[in-house]
Steps between C-alpha positions, in 0.01 A plus 500: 500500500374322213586164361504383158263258399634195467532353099349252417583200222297459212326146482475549145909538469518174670244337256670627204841325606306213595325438172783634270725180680275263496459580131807473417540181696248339330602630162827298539394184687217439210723603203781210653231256593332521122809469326583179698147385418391515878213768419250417191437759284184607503579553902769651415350753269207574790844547768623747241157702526536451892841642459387829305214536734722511808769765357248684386374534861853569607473798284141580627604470916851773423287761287261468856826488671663808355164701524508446860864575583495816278237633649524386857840420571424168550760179532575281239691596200757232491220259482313702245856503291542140517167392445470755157826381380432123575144574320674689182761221426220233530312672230726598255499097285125551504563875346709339233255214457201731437768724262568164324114431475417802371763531211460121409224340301234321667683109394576241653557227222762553259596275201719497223261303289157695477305203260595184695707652823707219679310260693560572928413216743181559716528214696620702807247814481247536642133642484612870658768552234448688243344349209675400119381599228599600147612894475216725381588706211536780726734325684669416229531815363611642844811201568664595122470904590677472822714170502622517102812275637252207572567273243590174419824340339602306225841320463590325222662226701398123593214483750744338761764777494175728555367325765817495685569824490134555656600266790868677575308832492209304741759370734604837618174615619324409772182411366327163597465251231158351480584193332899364409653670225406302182759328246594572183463184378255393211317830628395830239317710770542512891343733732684594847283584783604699790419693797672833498488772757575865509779679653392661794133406614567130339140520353472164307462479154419182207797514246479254223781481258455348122795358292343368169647387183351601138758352291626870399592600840469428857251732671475597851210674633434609887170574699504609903206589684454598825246340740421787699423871464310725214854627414838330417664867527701356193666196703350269246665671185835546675481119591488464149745745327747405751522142411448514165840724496684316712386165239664707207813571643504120631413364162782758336757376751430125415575573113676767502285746286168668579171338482272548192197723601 
């Protein structure tokens, strides 16, 4: 009487749950740790490579995984399972990142003011930031084609009403002053300086806010830049439209009518 040979489990299956966790694991515990500020971020941004690298692996050890149990009956499927799933949900932000990459343009300094674009503070950055400089014409070009609601404001109201306004719409975000907010008094033109940080990987970015007086109107003009990365993937224009709007409707609510555009 014959017996069966005995099945045997795939090391690969094993692998591929092993990677695809740890992964994920380290996917969370750096995401937390740089939005408290525990991780830099150019470590971060290597982790996040690390990260990709590993669930790619995952993916690597159950496609060895499921070749061997097709074909040889061999052990190991729930591992394979949980390791491809694990891998597949670890990888899908960096599939929208690279979908955001490739159908946004290659900036990563946006300004309202293209001639003389608010002043940021540089006293914090550092040589493996990316550099300022004036937009190219290209650039230029590029920020009006796809960001047409970048643009600055103009209220015909005193520079103080202005400039409060700009400090109740500051207050409710959660962006890091670099300097005290500046008074009203006996001033024409402020600047507000910030550190600003996106919504889900909390990458850093300059903001610099301009409130200046021309003795027609009071203009307000907005810059934000980020310090790391080739691409903003349009964080830097959203930073932008979305306070700007949310400065209309605070300036309408303190007079009662809409702002003068």
């Amino acid at each position: 009487m014959m017996k069966n040979p005995e099945r045997r489990t795939s090391r690969a299956a094993g692998w591929s749950r092993r990677a695809g966790a740890f992964s994920a694991v380290l996917l969370l515990t750096v995401l937390v740790g740089h939005r408290y500020q525990l991780v830099e971020t150019p470590a971060f941004l290597w982790v996040l490579g690390i990260v990709a690298l590993l669930a790619a692996f995952a993916l690597l050890f159950a496609g060895l995984a499921f070749s061997r149990i097709w074909n040889f009956g061999d052990r190991g499927g729930r591992d394979l399972s949980v390791g491809a799933v694990l891998a597949l949900l670890v990888l899908v932000p960096f599939g929208i990142a690279a979908y955001w990459a490739a159908t946004s343009p290659p900036l990563r300094d946006i300004s309202t003011d293209f001639d003389d674009p608010p002043v940021l503070d540089t006293s914090t950055r550092t040589a493996d930031m990316n550099a300022l400089s004036q937009p190219s014409p290209g650039e230029r070009r590029l920020q009006t084609e796809t960001y047409p609601l970048v643009t600055g404001r103009s209220y015909n109201l005193p520079f103080d009403r202005v400039l409060e306004a700009v400090a109740t719409v500051l207050g409710r975000r959660d962006w890091q002053l670099a300097a005290p907010f500046p008074r009203a008094i006996g001033q024409s033109e402020v600047t507000i300086n910030a550190l600003a940080r996106s919504f889900i990987l909390s990458l850093p970015a300059d903001v610099a806010i301009r409130v200046s007086d021309d003795g027609d109107a009071v203009t307000v003009d907005m810059r934000s830049a980020s310090r790391y990365g080739r691409y903003d993937l349009g964080d830097n224009a959203a930073r932008i439209v979305d306070f700007l709007a949310e400065l209309d409707q605070e300036v309408a609510g303190q007079v009662g009518t809409a702002p003068a555009e």
